[in-house]
N, C-alpha and C positions, 0 to 999 in steps of 0.2 A: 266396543272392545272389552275384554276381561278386565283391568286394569280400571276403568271406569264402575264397576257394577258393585253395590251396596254392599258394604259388610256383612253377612248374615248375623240375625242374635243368634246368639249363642245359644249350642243343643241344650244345656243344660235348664234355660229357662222357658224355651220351647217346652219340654218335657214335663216341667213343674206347671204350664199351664195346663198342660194335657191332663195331670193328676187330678187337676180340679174341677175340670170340665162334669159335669154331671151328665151328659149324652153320649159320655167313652163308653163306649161297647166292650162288653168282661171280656173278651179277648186281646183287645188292646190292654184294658188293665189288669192284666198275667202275664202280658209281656212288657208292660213298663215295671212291674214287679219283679221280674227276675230280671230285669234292664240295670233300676235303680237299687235295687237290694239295699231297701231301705231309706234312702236317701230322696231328699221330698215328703210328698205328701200324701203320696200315691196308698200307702196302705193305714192313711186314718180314712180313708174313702168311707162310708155307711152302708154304702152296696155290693161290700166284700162278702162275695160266697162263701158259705160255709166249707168247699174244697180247696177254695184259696188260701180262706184261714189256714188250712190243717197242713196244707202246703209249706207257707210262712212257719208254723210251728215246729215243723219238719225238717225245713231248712238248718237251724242252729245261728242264722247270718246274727250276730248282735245287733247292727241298726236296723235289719229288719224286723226284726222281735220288739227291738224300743220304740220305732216309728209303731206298731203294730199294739203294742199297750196303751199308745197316748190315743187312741182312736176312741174316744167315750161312746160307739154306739157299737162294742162287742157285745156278743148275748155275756149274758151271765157266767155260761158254763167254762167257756173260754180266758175269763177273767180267772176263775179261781183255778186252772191252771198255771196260767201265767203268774200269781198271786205264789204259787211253788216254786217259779223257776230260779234255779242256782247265782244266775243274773242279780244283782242287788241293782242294778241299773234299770234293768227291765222292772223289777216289781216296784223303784222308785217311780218311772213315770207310769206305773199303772193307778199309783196312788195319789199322783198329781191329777190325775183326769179323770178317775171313779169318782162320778155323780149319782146318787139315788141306785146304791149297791145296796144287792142283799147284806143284810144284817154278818151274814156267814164269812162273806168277805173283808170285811171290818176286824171281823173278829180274830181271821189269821193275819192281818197285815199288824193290827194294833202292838204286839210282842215280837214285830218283826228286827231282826236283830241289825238293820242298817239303817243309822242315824234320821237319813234323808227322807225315807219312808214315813217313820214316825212322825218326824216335821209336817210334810205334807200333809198327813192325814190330821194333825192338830190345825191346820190350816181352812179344814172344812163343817161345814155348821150342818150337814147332813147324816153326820157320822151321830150313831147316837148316843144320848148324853153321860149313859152308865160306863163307853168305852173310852168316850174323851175325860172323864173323867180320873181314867186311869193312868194316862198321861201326866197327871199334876206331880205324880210319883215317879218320874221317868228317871230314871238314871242320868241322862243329858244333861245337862241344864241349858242347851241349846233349845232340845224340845218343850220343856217345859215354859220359856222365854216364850218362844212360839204359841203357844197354847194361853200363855196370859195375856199377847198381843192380839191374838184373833177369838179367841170365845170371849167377849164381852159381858155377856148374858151367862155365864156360869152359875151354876150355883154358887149361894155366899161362902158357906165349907169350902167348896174350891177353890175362890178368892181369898180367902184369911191362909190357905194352905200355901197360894202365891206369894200373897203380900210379906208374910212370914218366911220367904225361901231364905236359908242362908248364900246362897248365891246372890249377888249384886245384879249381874243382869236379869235373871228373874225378877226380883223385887221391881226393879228398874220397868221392865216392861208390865208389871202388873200394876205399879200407881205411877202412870204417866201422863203427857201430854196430847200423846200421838196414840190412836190404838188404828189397826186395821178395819177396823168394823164398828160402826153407829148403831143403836147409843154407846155411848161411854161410858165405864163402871162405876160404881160410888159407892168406895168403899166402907168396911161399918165405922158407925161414927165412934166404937170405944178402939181403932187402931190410927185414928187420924193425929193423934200428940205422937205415937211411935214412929206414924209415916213421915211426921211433921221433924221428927230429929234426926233423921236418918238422910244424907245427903241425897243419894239417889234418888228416892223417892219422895223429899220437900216440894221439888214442881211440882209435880202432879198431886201434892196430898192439897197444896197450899187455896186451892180455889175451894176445897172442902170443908176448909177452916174456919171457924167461928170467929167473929172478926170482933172485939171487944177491945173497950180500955184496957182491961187486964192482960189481952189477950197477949199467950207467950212470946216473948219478939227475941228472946237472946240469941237463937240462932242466926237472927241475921248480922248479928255486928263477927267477923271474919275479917283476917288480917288485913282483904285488900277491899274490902268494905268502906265507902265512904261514909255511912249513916251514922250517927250517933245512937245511941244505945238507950234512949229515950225518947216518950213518944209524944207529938208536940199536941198545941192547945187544939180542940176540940172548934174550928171556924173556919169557915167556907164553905167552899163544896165539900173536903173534908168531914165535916159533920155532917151534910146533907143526905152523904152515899153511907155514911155510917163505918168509913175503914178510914183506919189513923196510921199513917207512914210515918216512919223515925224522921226526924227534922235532919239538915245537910248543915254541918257544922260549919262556922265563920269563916276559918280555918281554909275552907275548899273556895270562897267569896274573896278572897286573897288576891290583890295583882300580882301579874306575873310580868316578866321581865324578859325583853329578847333583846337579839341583838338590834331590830329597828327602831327600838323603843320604849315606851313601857304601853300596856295596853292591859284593857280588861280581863280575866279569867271568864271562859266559856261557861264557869257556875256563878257569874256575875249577875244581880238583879239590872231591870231595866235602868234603875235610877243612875247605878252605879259608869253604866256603859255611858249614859246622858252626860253624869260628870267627868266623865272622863274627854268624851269631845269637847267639852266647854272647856278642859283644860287645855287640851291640842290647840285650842283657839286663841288662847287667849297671850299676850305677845310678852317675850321676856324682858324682867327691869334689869 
């Protein structure tokens, strides 16, 4: 009975398998192209004809021209049209997916006037280093954010030019924790007490840091700071590893007080928690 008989999948993922299949015959895939206009995956194929392309190009459809830039195995010549096109959408994800572009292509997207492009293109260690460079100057500060999180390996000029941004999120993403890409920077050692006072960028400068008895501590005592604002005796493992942490004041070692009882402080030593159960224990006169 009809009523019995399996659900079909649905055309639409029918279709998107068809895109990928590598044994579709170009006739089929010209006709899932002017099928899906755009939609899927059908025109990042690598065995789109060069009358397909011009076709697609010809068309105007927007997700076909988008789907048709993220394809990374267009010739050259195709790219640096599309690299024109009035689209700021289309030449974004042309810039997402251009791998080992001519130099020429770089060089007209590099001053391209939509945010997203730029991004992209500071996101790639291909692009060469005279153009990425010119990025550090970008007007965004989204871009250049970008460009301090993924070129690791910049020149040092570049890097003092980040570290130094008056933007926070620049800075921020230029002496971090976290970068896109290994190794990790290190910055010059005559910006590491500026990196060091500068709230954003303290984590990240702070593993850079010269770790001495002298060594500057006042930034870390802040209002809601438990440390005390001196640095304790020089024994234990402490001295062993060679870094001296502010001591935890008395003060924090304090019972506290609930409603089931009185009971230790979570910054209790062991001793403290030990007397305290002897005291639980022990029976009242």
């Amino acid at each position: 009975m009809v009523d019995d008989a399996p659900t079909p999948v649905h055309l639409s993922k029918v279709l998107d398998g068809l895109a990928e299949n590598p044994a579709l015959p170009a006739g089929l895939v010209r006709r899932l192209v002017r099928y899906r206009r755009g939609f899927g995956h059908v025109a990042t194929r690598a065995d789109l004809t060069l009358d397909l392309i011009e076709e697609i190009l010809a068309s105007g459809h927007h997700w076909l021209l988008h789907s048709l830039a993220l394809n990374p195995q267009l010739p050259n010549a195709v790219r640096m049209r599309l690299a024109t096109h009035t689209d700021p959408a289309v030449r974004a994800a042309l810039a997402a997916r251009a791998r080992d572009a001519p130099r020429d292509l770089y060089e007209r997207l590099i001053d391209d006037p939509d945010t997203r492009v730029r991004e992209y293109l500071a996101e790639h260690d291909d692009v060469p280093a005279d153009l990425l460079a010119r990025l550090a100057d970008d007007p965004d500060p989204k871009v250049r954010a970008t460009l301090a999180r993924w070129w690791t390996q910049a020149p040092e000029a570049v890097r003092r030019v980040l570290l130094t941004d008056p933007v926070d999120e620049v800075r921020a993403a230029a002496c971090s924790t976290y970068y896109a890409r290994s190794p990790h920077p290190v910055p010059p050692p005559d910006l590491v007490t500026g990196l060091l006072a500068d709230p954003v960028t303290r984590a990240g400068a702070v593993r850079h840091a010269l770790l001495t008895r002298n060594w500057p501590h006042g930034w870390l005592v802040t209002p809601t700071t438990r440390f005390a604002g001196r640095l304790p005796s020089t024994r234990g493992s402490r001295q062993r590893c060679g870094i001296y942490l502010p001591e935890i004041p008395a003060r924090t070692c304090a019972w506290e007080s609930s409603a089931a009882g009185t009971r230790p402080s979570r910054f209790a030593t062991g001793s403290m928690r030990t007397s305290s159960r002897a005291s639980a224990r022990r029976p009242a006169r």
